[in-house]
FIKOLZA-1660 file (N, C-alpha, C; in steps of 0.1 Angstrom, whole numbers, plus 5000, padded with zeros to 4 digits):
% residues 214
   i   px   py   pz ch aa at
   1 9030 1245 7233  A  X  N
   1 9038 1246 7245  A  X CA
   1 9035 1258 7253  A  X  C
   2 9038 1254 7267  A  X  N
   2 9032 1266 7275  A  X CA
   2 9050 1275 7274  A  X  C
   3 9047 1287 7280  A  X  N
   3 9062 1293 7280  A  X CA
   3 9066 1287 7292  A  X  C
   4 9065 1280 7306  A  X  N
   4 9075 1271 7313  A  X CA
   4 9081 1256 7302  A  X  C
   5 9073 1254 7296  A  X  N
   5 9082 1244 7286  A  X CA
   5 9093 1249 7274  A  X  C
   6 9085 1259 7268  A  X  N
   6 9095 1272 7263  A  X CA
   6 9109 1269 7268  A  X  C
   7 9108 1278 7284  A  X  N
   7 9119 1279 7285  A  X CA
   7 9129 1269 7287  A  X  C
   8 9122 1254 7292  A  X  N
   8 9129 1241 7293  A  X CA
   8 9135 1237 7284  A  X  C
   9 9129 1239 7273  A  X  N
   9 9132 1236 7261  A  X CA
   9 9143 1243 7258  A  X  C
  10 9145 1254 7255  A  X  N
  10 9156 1263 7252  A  X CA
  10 9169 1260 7264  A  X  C
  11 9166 1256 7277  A  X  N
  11 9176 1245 7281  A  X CA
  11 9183 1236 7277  A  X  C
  12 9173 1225 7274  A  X  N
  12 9175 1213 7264  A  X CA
  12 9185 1221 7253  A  X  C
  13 9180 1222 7244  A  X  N
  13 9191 1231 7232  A  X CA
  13 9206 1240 7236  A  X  C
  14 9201 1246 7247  A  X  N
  14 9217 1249 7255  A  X CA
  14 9223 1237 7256  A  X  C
  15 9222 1230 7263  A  X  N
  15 9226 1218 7264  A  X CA
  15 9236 1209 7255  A  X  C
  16 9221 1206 7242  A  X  N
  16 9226 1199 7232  A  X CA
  16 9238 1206 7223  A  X  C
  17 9237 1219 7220  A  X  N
  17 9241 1229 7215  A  X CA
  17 9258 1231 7222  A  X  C
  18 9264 1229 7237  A  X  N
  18 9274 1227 7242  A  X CA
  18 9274 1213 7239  A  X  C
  19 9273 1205 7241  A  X  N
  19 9277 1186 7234  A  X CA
  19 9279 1190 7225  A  X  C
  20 9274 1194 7217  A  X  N
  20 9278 1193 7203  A  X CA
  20 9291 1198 7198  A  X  C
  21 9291 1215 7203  A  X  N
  21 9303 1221 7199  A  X CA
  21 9316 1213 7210  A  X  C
  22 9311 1208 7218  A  X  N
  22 9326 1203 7227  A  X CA
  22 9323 1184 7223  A  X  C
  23 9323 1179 7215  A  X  N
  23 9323 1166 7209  A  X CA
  23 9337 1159 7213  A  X  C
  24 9348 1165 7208  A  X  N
  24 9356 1159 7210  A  X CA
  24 9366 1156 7223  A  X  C
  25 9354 1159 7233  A  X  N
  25 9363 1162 7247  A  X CA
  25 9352 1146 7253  A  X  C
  26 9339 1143 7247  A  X  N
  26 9329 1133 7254  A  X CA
  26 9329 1121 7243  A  X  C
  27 9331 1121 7234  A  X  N
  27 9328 1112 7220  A  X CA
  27 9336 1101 7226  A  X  C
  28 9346 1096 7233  A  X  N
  28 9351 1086 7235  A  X CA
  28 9350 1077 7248  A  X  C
  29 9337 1081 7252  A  X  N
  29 9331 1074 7268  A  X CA
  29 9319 1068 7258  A  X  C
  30 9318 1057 7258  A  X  N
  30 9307 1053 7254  A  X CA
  30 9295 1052 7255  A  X  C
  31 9295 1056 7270  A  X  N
  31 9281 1056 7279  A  X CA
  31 9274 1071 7277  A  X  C
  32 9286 1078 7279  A  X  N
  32 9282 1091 7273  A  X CA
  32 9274 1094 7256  A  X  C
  33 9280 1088 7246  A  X  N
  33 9276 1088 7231  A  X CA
  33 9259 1084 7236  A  X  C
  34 9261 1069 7239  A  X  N
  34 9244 1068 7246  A  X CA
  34 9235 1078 7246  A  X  C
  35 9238 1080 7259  A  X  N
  35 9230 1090 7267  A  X CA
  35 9229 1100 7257  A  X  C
  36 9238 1109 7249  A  X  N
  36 9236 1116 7240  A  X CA
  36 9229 1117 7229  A  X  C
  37 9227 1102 7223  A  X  N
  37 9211 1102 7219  A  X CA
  37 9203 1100 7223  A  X  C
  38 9201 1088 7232  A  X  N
  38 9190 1094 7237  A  X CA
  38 9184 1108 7243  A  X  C
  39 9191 1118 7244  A  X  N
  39 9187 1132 7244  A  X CA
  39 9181 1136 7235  A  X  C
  40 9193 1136 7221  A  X  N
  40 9185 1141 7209  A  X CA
  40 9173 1137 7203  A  X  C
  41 9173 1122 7203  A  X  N
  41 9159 1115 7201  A  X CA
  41 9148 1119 7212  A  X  C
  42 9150 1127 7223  A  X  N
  42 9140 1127 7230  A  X CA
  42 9136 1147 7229  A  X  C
  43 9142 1151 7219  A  X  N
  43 9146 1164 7216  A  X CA
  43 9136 1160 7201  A  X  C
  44 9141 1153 7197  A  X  N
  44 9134 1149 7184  A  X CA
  44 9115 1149 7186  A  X  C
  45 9115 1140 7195  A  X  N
  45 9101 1140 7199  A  X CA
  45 9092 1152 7205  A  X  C
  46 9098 1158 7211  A  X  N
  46 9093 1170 7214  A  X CA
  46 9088 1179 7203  A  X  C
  47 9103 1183 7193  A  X  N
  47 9099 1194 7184  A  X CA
  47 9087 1184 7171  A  X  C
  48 9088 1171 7173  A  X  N
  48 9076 1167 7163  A  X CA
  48 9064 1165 7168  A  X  C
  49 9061 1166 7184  A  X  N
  49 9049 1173 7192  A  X CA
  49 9047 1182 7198  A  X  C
  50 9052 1191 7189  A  X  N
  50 9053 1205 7195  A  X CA
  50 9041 1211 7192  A  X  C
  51 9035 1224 7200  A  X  N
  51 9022 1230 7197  A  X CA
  51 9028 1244 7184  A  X  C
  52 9016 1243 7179  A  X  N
  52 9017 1252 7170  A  X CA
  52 9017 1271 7174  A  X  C
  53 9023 1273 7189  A  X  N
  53 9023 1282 7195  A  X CA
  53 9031 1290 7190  A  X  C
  54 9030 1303 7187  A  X  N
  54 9041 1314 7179  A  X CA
  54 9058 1315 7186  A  X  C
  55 9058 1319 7199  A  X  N
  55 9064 1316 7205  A  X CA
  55 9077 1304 7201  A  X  C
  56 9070 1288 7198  A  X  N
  56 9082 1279 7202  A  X CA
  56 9085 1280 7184  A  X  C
  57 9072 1286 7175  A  X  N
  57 9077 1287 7162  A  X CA
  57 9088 1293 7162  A  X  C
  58 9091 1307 7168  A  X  N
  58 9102 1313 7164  A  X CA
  58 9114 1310 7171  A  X  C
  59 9109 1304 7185  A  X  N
  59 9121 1294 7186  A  X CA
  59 9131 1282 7177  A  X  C
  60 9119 1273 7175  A  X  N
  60 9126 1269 7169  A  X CA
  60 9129 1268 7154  A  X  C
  61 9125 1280 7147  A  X  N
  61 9130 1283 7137  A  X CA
  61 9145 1290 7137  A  X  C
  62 9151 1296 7151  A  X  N
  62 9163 1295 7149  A  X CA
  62 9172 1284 7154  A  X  C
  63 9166 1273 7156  A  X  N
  63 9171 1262 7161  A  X CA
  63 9178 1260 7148  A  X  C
  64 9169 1255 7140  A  X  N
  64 9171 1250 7129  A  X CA
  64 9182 1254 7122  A  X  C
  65 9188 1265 7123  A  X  N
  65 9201 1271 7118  A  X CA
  65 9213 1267 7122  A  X  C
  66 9211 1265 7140  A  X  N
  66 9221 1261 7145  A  X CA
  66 9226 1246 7144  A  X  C
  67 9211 1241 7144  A  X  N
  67 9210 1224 7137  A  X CA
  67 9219 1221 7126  A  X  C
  68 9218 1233 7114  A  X  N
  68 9225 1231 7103  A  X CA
  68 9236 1231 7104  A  X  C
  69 9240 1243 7113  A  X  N
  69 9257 1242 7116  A  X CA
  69 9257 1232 7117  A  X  C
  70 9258 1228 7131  A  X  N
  70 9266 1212 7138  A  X CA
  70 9258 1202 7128  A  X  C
  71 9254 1200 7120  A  X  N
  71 9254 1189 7109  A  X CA
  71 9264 1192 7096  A  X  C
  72 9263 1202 7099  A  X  N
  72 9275 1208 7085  A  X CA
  72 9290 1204 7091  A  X  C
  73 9291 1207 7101  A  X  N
  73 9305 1204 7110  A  X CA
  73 9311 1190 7106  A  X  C
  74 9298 1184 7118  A  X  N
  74 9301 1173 7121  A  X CA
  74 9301 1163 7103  A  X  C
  75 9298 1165 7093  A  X  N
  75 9293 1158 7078  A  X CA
  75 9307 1165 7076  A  X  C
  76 9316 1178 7078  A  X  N
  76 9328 1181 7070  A  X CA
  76 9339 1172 7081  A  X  C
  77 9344 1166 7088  A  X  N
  77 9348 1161 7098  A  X CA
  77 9351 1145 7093  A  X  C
  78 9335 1140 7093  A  X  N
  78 9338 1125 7082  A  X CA
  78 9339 1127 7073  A  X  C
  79 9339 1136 7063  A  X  N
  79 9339 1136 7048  A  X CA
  79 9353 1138 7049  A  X  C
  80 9360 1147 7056  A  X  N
  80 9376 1144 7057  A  X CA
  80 9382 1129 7054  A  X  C
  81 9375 1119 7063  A  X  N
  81 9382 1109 7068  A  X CA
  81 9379 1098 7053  A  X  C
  82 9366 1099 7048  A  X  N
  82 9359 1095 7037  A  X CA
  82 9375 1096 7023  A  X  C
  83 9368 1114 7024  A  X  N
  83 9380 1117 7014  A  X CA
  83 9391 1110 7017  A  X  C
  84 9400 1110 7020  A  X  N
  84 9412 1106 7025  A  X CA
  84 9415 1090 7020  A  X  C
  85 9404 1081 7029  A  X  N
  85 9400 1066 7023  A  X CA
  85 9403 1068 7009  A  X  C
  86 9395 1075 7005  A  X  N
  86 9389 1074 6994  A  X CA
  86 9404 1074 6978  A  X  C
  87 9410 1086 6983  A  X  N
  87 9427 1090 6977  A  X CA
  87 9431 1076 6978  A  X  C
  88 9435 1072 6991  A  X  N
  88 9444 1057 6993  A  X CA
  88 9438 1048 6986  A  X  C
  89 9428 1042 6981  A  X  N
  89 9422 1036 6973  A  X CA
  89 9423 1040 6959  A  X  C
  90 9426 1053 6955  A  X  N
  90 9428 1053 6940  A  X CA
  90 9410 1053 6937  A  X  C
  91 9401 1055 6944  A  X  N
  91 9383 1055 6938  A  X CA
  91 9385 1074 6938  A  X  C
  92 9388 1078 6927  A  X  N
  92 9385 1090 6922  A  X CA
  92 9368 1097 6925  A  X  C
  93 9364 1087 6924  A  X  N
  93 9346 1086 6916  A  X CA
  93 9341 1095 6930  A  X  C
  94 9345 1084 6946  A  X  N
  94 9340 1087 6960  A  X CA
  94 9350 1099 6970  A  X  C
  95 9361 1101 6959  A  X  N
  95 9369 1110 6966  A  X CA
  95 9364 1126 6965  A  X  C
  96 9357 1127 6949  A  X  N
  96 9352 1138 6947  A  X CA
  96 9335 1140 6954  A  X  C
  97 9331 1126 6956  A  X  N
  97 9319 1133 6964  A  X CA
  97 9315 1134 6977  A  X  C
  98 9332 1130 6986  A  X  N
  98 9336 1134 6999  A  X CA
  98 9341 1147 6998  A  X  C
  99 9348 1152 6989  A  X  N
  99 9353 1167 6988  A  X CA
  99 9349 1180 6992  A  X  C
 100 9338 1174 7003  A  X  N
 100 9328 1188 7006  A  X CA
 100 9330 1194 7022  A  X  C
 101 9335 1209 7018  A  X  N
 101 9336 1213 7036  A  X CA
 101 9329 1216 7040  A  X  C
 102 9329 1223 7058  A  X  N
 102 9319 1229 7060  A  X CA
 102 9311 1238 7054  A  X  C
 103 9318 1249 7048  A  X  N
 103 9314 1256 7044  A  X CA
 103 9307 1256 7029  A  X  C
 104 9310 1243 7021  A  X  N
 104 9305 1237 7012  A  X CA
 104 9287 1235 7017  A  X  C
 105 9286 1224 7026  A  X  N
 105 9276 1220 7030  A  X CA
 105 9266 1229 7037  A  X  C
 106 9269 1240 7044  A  X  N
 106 9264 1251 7057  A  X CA
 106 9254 1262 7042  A  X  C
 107 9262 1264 7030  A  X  N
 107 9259 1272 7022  A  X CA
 107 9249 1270 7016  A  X  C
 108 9245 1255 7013  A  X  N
 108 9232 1252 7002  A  X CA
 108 9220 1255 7008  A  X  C
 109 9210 1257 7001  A  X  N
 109 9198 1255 7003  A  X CA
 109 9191 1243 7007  A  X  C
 110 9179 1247 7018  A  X  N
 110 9177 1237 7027  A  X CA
 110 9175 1223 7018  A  X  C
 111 9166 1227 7011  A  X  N
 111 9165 1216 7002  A  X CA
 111 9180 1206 6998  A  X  C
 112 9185 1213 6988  A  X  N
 112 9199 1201 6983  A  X CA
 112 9209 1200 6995  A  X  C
 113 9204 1209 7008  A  X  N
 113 9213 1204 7019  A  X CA
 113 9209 1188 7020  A  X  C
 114 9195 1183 7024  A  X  N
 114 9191 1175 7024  A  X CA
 114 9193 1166 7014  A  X  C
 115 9194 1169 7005  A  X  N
 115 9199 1160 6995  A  X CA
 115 9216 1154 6997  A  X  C
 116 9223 1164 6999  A  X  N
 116 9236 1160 6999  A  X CA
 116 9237 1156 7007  A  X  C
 117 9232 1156 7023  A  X  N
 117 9237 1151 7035  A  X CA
 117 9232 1138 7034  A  X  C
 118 9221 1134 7027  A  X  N
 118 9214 1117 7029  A  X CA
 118 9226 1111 7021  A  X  C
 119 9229 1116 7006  A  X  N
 119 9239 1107 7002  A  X CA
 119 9252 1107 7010  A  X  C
 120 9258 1115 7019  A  X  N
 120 9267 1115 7024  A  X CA
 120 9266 1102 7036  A  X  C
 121 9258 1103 7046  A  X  N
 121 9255 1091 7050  A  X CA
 121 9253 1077 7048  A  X  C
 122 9251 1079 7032  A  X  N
 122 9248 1068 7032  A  X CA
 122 9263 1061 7027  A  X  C
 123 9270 1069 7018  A  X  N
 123 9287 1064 7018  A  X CA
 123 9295 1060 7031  A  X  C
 124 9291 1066 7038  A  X  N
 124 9294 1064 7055  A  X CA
 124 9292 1050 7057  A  X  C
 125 9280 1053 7055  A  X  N
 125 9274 1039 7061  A  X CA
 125 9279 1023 7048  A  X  C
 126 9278 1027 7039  A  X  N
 126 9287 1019 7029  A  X CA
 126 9298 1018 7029  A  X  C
 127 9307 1025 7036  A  X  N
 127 9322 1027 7038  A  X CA
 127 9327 1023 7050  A  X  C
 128 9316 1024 7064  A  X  N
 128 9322 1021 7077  A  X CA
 128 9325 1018 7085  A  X  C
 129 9329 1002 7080  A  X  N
 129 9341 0990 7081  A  X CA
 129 9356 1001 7078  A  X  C
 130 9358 1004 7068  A  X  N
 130 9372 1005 7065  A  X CA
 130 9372 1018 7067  A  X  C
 131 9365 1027 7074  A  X  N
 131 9369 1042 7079  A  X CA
 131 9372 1039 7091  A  X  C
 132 9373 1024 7099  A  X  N
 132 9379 1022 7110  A  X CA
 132 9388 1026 7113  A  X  C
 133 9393 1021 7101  A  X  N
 133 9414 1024 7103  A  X CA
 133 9414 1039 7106  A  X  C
 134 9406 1050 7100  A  X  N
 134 9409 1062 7095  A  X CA
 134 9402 1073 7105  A  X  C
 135 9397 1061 7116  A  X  N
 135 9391 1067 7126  A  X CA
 135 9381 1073 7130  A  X  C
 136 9370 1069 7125  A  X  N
 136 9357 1067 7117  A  X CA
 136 9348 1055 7127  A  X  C
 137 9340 1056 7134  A  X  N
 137 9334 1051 7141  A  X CA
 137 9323 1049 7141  A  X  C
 138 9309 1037 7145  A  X  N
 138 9298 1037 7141  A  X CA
 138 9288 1046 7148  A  X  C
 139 9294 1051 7161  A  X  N
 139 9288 1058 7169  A  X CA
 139 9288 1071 7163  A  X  C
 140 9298 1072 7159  A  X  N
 140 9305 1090 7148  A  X CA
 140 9290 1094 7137  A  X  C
 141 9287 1077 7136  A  X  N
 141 9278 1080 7115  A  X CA
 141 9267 1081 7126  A  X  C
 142 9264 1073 7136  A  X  N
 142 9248 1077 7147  A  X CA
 142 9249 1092 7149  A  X  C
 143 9257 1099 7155  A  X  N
 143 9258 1107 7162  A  X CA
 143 9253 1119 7150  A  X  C
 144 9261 1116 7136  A  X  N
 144 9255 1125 7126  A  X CA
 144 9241 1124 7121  A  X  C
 145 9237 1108 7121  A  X  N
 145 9224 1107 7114  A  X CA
 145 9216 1117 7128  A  X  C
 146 9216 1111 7138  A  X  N
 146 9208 1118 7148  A  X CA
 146 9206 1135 7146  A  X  C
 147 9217 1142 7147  A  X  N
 147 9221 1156 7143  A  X CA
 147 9212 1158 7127  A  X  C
 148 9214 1150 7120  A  X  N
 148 9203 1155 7110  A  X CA
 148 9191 1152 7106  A  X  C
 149 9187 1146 7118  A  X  N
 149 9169 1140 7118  A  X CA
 149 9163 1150 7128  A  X  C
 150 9175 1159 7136  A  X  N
 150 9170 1171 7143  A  X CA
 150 9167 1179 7130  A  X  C
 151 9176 1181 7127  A  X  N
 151 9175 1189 7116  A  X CA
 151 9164 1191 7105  A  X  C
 152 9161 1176 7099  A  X  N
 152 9147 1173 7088  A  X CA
 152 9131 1177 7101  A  X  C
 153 9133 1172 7112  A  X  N
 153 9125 1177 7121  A  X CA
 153 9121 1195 7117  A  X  C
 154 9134 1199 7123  A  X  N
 154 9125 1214 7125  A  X CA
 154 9128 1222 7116  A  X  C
 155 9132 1211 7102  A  X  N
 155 9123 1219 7089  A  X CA
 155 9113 1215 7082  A  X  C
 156 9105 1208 7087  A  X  N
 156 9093 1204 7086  A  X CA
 156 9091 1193 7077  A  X  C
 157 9099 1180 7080  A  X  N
 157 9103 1172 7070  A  X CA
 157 9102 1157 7079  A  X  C
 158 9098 1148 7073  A  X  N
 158 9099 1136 7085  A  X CA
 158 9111 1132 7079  A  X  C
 159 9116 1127 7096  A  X  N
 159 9131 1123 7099  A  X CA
 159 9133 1109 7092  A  X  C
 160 9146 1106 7088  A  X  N
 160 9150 1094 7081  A  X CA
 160 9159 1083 7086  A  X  C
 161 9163 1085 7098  A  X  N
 161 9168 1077 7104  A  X CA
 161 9163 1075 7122  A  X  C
 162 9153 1065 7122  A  X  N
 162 9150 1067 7139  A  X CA
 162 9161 1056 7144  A  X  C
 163 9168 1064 7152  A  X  N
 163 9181 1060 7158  A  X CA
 163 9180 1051 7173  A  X  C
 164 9167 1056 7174  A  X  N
 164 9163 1046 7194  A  X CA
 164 9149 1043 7183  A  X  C
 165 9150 1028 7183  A  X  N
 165 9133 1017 7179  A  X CA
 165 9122 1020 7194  A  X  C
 166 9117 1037 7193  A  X  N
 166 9108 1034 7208  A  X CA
 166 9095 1039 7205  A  X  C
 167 9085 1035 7205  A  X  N
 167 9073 1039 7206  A  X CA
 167 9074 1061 7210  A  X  C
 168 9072 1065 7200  A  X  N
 168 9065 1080 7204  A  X CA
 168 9056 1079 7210  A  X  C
 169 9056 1091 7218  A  X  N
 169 9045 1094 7228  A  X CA
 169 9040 1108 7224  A  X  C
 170 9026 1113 7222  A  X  N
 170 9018 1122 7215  A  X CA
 170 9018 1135 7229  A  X  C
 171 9024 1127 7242  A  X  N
 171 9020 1134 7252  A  X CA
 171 9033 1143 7256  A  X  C
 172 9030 1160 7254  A  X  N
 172 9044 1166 7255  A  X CA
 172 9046 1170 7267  A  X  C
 173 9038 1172 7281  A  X  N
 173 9042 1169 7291  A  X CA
 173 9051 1155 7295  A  X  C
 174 9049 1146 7291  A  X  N
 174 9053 1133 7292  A  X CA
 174 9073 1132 7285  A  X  C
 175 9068 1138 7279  A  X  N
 175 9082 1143 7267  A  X CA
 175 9095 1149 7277  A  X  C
 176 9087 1159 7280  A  X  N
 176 9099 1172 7289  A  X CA
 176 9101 1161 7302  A  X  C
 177 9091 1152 7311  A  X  N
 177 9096 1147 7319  A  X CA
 177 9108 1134 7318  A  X  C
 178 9105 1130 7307  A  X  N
 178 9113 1123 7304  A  X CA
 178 9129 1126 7307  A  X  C
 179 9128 1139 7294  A  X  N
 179 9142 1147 7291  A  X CA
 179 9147 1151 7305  A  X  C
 180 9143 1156 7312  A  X  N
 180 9140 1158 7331  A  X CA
 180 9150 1147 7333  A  X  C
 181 9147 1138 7335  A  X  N
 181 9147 1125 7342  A  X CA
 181 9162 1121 7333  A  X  C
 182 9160 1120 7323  A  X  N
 182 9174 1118 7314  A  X CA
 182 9186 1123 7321  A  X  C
 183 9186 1136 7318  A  X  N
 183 9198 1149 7323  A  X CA
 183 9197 1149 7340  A  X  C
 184 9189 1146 7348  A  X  N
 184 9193 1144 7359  A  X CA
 184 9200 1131 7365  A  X  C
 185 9196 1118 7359  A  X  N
 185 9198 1105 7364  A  X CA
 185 9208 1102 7358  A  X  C
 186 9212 1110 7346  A  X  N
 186 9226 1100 7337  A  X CA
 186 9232 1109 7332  A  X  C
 187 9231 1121 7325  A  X  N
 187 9240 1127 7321  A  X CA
 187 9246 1132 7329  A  X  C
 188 9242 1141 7336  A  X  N
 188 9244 1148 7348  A  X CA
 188 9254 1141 7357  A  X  C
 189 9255 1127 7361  A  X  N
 189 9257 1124 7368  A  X CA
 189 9274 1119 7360  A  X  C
 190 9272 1115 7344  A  X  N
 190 9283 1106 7339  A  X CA
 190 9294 1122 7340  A  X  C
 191 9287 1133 7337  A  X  N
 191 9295 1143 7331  A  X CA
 191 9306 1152 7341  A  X  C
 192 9297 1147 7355  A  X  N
 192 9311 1149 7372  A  X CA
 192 9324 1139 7369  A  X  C
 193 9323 1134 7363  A  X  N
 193 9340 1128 7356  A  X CA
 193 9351 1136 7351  A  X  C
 194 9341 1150 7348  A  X  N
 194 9353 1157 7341  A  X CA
 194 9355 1169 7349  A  X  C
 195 9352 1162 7367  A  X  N
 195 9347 1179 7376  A  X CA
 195 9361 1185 7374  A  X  C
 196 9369 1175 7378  A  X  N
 196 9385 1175 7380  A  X CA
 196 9397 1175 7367  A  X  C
 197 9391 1167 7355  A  X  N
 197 9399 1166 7349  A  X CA
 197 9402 1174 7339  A  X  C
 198 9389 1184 7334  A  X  N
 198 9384 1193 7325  A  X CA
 198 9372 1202 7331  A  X  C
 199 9374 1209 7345  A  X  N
 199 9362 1217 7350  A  X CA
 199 9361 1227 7336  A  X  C
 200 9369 1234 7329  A  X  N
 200 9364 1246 7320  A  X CA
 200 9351 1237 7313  A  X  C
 201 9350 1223 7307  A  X  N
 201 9339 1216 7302  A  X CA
 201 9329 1214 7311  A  X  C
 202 9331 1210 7326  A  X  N
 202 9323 1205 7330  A  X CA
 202 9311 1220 7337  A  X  C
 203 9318 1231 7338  A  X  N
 203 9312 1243 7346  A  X CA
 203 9304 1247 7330  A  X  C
 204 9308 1244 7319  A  X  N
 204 9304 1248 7304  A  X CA
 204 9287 1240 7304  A  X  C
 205 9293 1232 7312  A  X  N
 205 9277 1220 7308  A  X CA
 205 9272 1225 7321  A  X  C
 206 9271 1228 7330  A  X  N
 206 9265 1232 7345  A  X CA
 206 9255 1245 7341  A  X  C
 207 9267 1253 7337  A  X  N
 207 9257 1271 7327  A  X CA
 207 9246 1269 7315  A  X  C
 208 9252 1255 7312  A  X  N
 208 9241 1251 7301  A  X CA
 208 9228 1250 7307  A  X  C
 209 9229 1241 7319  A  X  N
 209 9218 1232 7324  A  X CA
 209 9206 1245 7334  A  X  C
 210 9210 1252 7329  A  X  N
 210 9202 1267 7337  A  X CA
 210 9194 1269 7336  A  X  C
 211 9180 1270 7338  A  X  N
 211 9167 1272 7328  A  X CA
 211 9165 1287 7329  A  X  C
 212 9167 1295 7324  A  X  N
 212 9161 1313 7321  A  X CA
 212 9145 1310 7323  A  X  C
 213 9144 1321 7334  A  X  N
 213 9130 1325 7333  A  X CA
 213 9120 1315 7345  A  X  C
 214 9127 1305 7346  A  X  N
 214 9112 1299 7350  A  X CA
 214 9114 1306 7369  A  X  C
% end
């Protein structure tokens, strides 16, 4: 990557990095959840065609940390709702391997992070008819798988859930225009809904959208 993509990139991540921490002000517009992966998946493609330039290395080697957080978050959040199912049912067995907080998950090594978090998804996903009741959504278990195929990305790991069925493109100019085109045509446009009704979010996403440097 050249450093004008650099800095686009570290855009992008402002960006995703505000969505993420402010989830529960956008998670219930559906068009928005959309749009939202398709970001990350197009976030995904980038850092898996990314140039081996020192630069976006150390970038995004602290991506990767912050990646962990907001997967750690968002995995202690359902494992709440899991747990909980799990009590009302009297299944001791799935109660204790929802039992895990953030700070449970944020702690391990990258390794058994990955380990824990696949099985955690996949209870999700075996569970996520009846976490309806409990408020548990299938966009909720996307939204996490996506969050942690960022994650297997930029630790050097191929991802385990491709969340958009679309042909990769090897071309990373092609990539950034895309993400371009994304955040101007749709997000951008869905996220003036909240000019009025929540500006402290919407001026949060505007500072995001800033590119440093270029």
């Amino acid at each position: 990557m050249d450093q004008r993509q650099i800095n686009r990139l570290e855009m992008y991540q402002a960006v995703q990095t505000f969505m993420d921490t402010h989830t529960n002000i956008w998670n219930s517009v559906p068009i928005l959840v959309n749009f939202k992966n398709e970001f990350d998946e197009l976030l995904i493609q980038i850092n898996e065609n990314k140039d081996s330039q020192e630069a976006s290395r150390v970038y995004l080697g602290h991506n990767k940390t912050t990646q962990k957080r907001f997967v750690s978050e968002k995995g202690d959040i359902l494992n709440d709702a899991l747990e909980a199912y799990a009590a009302v049912e009297g299944n001791a067995v799935l109660e204790q391997k929802a039992a895990k907080s953030f700070t449970d998950l944020y702690k391990l090594r990258n390794q058994d992070f990955v380990t824990v978090m696949t099985e955690t998804i996949e209870l999700l996903d075996q569970n996520v008819a009846p976490l309806g009741d409990y408020g548990v959504t299938e966009d909720q278990v996307t939204d996490l798988k996506t969050s942690f195929d960022s994650f297997l990305v930029l630790n050097g790991e191929p991802r385990q859930y491709r969340i958009a069925q679309k042909q990769a493109t090897t071309n990373l100019s092609d990539l950034f225009d895309q993400t371009t085109t994304l955040l101007t045509n749709k997000l951008d446009k869905v996220i003036k809904r909240f000019k009025r009704t929540d500006p402290t979010f919407y001026n949060g996403y505007l500072a995001a959208r800033v590119i440093v440097g270029n």
